[in-house]
TORKEDREN-181342 format. One record per residue (C-alpha): residue number from 0; x, y, z; residue in three letters. Coordinates in nm, 2 decimals. Example, Ala and Ser with C-alpha at 12.3 -4.5 7.8 and 13.67 -1.06 7.14 Angstrom:
0  1.23  -0.45  0.78  Ala
1  1.37  -0.11  0.71  Ser
//
This chain:
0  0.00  0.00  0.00  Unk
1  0.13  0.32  -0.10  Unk
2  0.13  0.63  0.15  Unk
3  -0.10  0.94  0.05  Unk
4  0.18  1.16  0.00  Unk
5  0.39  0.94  -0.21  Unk
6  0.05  0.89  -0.47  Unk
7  0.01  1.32  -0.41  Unk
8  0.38  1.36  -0.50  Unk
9  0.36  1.09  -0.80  Unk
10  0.04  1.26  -0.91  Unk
11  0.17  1.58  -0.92  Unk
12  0.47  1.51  -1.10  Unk
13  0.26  1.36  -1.38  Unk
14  0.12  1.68  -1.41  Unk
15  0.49  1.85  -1.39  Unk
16  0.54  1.61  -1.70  Unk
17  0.27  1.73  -1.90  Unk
18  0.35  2.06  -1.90  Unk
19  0.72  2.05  -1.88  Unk
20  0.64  1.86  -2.22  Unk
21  0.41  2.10  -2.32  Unk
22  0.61  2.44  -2.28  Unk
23  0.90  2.22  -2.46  Unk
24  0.68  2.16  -2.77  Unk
25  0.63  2.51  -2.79  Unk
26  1.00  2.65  -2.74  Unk
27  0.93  2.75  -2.36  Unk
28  1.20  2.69  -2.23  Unk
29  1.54  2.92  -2.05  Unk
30  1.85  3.05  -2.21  Unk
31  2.12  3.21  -2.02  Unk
32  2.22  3.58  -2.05  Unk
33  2.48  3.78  -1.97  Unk
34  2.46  3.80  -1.62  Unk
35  2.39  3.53  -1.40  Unk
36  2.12  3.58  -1.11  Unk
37  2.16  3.45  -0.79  Unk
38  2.02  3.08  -0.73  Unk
39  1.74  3.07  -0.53  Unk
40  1.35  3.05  -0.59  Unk
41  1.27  3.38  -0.40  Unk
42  1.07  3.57  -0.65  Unk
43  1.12  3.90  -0.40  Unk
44  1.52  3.82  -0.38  Unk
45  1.51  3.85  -0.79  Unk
46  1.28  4.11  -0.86  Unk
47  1.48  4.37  -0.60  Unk
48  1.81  4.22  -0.76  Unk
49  1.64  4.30  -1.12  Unk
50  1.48  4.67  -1.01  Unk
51  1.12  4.49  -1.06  Unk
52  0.91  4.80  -1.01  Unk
53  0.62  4.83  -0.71  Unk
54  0.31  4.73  -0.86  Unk
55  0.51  4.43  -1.02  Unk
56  0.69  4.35  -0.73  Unk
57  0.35  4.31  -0.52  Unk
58  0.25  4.03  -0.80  Unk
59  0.61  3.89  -0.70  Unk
60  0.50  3.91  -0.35  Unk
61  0.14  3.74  -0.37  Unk
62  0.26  3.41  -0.60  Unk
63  0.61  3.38  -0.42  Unk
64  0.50  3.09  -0.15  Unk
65  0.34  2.92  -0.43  Unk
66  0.62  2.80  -0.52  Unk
67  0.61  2.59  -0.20  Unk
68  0.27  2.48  -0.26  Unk
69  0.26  2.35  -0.61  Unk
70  0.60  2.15  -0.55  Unk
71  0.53  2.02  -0.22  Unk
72  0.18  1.84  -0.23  Unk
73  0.16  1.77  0.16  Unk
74  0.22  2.21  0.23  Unk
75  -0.05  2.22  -0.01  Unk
76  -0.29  2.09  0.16  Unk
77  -0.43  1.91  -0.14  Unk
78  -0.28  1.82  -0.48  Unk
79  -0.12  2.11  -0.65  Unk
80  -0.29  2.10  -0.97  Unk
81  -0.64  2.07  -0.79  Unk
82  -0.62  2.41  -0.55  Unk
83  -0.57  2.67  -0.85  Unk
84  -0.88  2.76  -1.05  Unk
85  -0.89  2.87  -1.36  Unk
86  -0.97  3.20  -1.22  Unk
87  -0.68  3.18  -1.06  Unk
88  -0.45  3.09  -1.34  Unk
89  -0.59  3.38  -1.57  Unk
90  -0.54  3.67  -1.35  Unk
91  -0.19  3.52  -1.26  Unk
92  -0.08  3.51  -1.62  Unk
93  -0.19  3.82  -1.69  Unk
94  0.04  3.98  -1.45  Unk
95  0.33  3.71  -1.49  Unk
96  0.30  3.83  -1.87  Unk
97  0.31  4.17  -1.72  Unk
98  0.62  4.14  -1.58  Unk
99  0.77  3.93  -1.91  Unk
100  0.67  4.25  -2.11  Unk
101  0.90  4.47  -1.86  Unk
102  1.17  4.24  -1.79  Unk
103  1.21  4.22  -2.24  Unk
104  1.19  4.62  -2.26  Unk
105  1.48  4.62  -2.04  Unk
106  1.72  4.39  -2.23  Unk
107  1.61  4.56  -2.52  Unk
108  1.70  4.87  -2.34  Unk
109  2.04  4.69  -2.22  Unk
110  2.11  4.56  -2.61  Unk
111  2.07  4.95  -2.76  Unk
112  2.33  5.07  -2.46  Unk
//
């Protein structure tokens, strides 16, 4: 008999699969640049090392302990891929696109220096 959070974790990282796969199919993926960010999954560490402005950086602040929660399905208190709606998942790609749009004006800000 498997334990309930070995079946979470498993089910979860089916999930992480799927659309690890999917963002591959579609190019979605990281390349480095010319500067290399400190290592660490703190969204509020990077955006202050980055100058992420205030109303991006309080985006940074609401979805940074999520990063706990979707990896980990026991802090989650259910399964990951079952506690964000797709309410939820809108409005937060709206404002993570938000922040893509600044973060590219500023390399292409950097590239023209």
């Amino acid at each position: 008999m498997v334990r309930e959070e070995a079946r979470l974790s498993f089910d979860q990282a089916k999930d992480d699969i799927k659309f690890a796969r999917m963002n591959l199919s579609e190019g979605a993926f990281y390349e480095s640049k010319r500067e290399v960010l400190r290592k660490t999954h703190d969204l509020i560490t990077l955006g202050k090392d980055i100058g992420v402005p205030e109303n991006l950086m309080s985006f940074l602040r609401e979805i940074n302990p999520d990063y706990i929660t979707t990896r980990y399905p026991d802090a989650a208190n259910g399964l990951p891929s079952e506690i964000f709606d797709e309410k939820i998942a809108a409005d937060h790609l709206d404002k993570a696109e938000a922040v893509i749009e600044w973060a590219a004006s500023r390399m292409r800000t950097s590239d023209n220096s």
